[in-house]
N, CA, C and O of each residue as an XYZ file, in Angstrom:
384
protein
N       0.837     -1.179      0.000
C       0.000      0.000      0.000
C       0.889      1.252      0.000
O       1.823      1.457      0.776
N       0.428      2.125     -1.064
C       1.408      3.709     -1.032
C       0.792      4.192     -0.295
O      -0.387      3.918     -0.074
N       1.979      5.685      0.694
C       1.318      6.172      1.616
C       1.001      7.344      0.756
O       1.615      7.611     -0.277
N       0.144      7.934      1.175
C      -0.179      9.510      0.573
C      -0.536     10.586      1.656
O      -0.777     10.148      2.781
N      -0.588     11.679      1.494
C      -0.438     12.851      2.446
C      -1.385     13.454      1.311
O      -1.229     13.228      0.111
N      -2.252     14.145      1.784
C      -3.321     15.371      1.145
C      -2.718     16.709      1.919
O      -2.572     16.975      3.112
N      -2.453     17.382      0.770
C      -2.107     19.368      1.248
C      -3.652     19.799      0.607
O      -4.093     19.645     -0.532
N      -4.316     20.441      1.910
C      -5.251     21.706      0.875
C      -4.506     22.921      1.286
O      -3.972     22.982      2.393
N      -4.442     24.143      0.199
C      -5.083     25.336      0.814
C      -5.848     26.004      1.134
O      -6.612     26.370      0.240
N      -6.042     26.426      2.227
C      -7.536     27.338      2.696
C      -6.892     28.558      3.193
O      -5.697     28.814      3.338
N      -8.283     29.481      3.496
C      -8.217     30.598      3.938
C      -9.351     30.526      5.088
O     -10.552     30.259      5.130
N      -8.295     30.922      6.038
C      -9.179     31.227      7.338
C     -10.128     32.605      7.779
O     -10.455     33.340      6.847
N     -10.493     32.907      8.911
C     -11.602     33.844      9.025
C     -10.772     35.104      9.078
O     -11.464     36.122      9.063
N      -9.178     35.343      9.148
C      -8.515     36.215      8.839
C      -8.035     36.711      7.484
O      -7.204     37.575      7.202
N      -8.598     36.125      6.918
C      -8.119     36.138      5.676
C      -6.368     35.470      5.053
O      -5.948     35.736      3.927
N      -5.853     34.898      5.727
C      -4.957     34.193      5.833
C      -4.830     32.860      5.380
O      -5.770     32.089      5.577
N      -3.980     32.538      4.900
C      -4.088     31.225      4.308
C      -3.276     30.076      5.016
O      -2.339     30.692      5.522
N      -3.115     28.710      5.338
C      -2.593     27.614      5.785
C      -3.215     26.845      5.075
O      -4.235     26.964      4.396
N      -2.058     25.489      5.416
C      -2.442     24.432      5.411
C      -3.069     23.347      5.561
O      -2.681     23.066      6.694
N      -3.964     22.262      5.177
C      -4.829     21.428      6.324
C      -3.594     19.972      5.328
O      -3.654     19.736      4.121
N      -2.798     19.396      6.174
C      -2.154     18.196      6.219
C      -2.801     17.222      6.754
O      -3.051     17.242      7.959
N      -3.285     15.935      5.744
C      -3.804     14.778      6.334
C      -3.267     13.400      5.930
O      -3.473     13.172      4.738
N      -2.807     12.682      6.410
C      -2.582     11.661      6.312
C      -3.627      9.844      6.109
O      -3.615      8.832      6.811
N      -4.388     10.198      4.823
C      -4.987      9.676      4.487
C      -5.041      7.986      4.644
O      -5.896      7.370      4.008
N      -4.265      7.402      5.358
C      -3.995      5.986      5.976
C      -4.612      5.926      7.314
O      -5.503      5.094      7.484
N      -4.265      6.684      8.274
C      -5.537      7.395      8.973
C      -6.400      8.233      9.612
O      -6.904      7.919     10.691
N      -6.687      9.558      8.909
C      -7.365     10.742      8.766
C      -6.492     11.380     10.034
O      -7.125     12.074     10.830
N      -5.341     11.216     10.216
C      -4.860     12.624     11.265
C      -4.501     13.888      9.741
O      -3.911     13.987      8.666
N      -5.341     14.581     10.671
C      -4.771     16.479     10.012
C      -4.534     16.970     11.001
O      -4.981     16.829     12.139
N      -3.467     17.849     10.375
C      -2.760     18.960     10.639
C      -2.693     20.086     10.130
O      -2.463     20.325      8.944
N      -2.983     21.225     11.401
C      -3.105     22.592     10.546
C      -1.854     23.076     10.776
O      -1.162     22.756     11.743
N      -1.413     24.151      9.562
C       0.042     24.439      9.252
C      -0.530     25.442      9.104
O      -1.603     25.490      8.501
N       0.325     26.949      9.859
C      -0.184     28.141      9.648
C       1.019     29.103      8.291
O       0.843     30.047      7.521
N       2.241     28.147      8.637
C       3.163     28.020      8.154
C       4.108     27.780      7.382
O       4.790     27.397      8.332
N       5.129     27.584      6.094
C       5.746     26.032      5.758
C       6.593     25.724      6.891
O       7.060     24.591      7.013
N       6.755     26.359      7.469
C       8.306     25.775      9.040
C       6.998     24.994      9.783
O       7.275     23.806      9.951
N       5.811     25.305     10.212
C       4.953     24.447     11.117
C       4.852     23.254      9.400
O       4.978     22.042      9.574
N       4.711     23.595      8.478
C       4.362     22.275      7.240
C       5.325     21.417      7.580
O       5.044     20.286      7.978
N       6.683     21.890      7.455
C       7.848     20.421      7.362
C       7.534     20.140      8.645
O       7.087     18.994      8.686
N       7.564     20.803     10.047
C       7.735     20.109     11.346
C       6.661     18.973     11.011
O       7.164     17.882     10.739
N       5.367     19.039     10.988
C       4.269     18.826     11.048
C       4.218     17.739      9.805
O       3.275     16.999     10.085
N       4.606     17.454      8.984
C       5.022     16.465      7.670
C       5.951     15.498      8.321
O       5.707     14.298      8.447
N       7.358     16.281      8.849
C       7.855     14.986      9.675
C       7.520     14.272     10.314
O       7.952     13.120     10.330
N       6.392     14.841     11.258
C       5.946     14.005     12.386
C       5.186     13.374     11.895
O       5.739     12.280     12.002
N       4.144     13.160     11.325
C       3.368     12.258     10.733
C       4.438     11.091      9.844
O       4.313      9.868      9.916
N       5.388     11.754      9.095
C       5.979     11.060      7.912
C       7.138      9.914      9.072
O       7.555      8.801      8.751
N       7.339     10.445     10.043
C       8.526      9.411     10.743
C       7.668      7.822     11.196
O       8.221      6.723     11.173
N       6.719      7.988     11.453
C       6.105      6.793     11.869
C       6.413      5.706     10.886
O       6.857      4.593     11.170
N       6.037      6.301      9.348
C       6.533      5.872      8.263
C       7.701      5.402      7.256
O       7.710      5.061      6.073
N       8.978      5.579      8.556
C      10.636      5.833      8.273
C      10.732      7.309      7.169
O      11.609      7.614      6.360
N       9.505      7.985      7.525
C      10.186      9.174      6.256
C       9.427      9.057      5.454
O       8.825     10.062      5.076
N       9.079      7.457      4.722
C       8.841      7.559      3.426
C       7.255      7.539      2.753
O       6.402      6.652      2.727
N       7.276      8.972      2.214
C       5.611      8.773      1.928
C       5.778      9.313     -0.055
O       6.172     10.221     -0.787
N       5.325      8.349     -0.057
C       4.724      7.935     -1.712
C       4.132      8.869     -2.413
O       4.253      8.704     -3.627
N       3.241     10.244     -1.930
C       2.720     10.995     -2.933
C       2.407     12.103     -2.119
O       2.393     11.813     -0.923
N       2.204     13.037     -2.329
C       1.575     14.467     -1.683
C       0.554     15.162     -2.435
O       0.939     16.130     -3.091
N      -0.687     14.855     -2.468
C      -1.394     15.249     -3.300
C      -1.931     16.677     -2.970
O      -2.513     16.757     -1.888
N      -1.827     17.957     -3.800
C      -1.826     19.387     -3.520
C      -3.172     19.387     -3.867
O      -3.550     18.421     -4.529
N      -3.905     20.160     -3.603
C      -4.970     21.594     -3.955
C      -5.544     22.693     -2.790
O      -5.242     22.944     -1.623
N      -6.528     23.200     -3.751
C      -6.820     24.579     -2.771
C      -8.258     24.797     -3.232
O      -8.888     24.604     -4.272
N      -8.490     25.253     -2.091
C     -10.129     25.884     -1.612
C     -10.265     26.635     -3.043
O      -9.278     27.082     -3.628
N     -11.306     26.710     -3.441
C     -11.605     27.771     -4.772
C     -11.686     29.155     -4.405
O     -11.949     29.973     -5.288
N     -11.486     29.554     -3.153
C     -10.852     30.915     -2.253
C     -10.078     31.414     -2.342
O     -10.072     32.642     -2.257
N      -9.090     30.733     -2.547
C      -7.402     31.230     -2.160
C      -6.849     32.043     -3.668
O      -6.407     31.469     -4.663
N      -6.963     32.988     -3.547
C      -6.209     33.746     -4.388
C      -4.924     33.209     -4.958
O      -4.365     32.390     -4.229
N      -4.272     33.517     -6.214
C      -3.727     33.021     -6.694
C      -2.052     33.602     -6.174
O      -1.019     32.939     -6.269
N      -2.172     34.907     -5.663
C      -0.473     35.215     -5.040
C      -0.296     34.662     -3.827
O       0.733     34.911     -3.199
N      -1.681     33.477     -3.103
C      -0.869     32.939     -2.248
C      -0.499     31.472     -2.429
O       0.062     30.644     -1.711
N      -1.042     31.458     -3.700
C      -0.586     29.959     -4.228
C       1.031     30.353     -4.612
O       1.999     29.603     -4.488
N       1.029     31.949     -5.183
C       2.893     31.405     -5.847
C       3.393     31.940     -4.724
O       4.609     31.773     -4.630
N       2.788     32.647     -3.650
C       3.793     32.421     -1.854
C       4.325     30.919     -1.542
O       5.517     30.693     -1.332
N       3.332     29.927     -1.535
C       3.653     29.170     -1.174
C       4.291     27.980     -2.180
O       5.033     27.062     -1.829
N       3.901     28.198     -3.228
C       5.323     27.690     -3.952
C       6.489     27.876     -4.499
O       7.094     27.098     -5.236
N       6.834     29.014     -4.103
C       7.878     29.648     -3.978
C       8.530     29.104     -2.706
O       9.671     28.658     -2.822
N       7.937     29.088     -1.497
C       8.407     28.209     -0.046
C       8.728     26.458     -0.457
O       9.636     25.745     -0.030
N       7.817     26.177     -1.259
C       8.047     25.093     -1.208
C       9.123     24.388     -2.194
O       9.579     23.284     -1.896
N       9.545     25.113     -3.470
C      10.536     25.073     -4.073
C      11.980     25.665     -3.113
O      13.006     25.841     -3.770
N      12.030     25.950     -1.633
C      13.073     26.342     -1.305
C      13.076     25.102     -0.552
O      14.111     24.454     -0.704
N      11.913     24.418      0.480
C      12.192     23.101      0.988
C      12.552     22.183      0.250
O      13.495     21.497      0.642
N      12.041     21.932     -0.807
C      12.241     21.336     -1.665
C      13.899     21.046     -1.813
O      14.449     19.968     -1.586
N      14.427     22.063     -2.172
C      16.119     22.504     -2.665
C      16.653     22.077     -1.084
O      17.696     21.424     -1.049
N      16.085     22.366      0.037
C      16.669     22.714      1.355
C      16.816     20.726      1.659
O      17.812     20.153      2.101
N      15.620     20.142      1.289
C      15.611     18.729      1.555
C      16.143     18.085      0.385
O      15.894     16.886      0.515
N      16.730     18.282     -0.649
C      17.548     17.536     -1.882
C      19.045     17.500     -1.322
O      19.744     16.496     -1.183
N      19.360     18.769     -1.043
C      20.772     19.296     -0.516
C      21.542     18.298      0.550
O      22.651     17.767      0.498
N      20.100     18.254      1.909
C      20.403     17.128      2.851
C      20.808     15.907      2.432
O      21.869     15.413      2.813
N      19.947     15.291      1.566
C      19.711     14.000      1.338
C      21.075     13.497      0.413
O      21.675     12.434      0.571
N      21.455     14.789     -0.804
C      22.082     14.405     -1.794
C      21.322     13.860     -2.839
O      21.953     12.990     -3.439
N      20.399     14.021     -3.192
C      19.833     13.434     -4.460
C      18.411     14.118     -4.584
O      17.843     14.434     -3.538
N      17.814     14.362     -5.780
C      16.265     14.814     -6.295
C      15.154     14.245     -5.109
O      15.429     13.520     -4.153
N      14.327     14.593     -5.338
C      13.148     13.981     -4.388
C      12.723     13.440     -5.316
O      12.536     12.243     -5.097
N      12.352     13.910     -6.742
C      11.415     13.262     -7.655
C      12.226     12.828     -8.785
O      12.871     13.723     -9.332
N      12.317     11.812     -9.188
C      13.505     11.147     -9.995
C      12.807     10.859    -11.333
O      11.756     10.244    -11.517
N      13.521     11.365    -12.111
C      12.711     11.571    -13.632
C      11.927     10.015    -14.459
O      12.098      9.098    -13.656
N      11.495      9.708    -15.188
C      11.265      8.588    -15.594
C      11.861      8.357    -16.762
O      11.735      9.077    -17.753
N      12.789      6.957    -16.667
C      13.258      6.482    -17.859
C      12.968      5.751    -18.417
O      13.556      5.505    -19.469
């Protein structure tokens, strides 16, 4: 069985946007106000798992404006780079 992780984005009653992280194996979510609360909050779920989770499936509330979609992928292309660097190798390995 692959593990998978669901990211939405939403916007809260501040007008602010986070994360809702769930771990679809068995429905724990996590709210991320953050990406530093996202990775903490990804690890902890993801260690039970040795780390390794199989897919991250993204979307967003039909709310969320679109400059906080490229906020946050802009963050996430730096974890991204920040967790390749650690590891030494791509996260997502091309298909041959």
């Amino acid at each position: 069985m692959s593990l998978v992780f669901t990211s939405v984005i939403k916007i809260d009653e501040n007008n602010e946007w986070f994360i809702e992280l769930t771990d679809t194996s068995d429905g724990r979510v996590e709210i991320c106000k953050n990406m530093e609360e996202y990775k903490e909050k990804f690890e902890k779920l993801s260690e039970e798992y040795g780390g390794n989770v199989d897919e991250v499936k993204w979307s967003q509330d039909d709310n969320v404006p679109p400059y906080y979609i490229d906020e946050i992928r802009q963050a996430m292309a730096e974890l991204q780079a920040e967790v390749e660097a650690k590891i030494g190798r791509p996260l997502m390995e091309e298909n041959k």
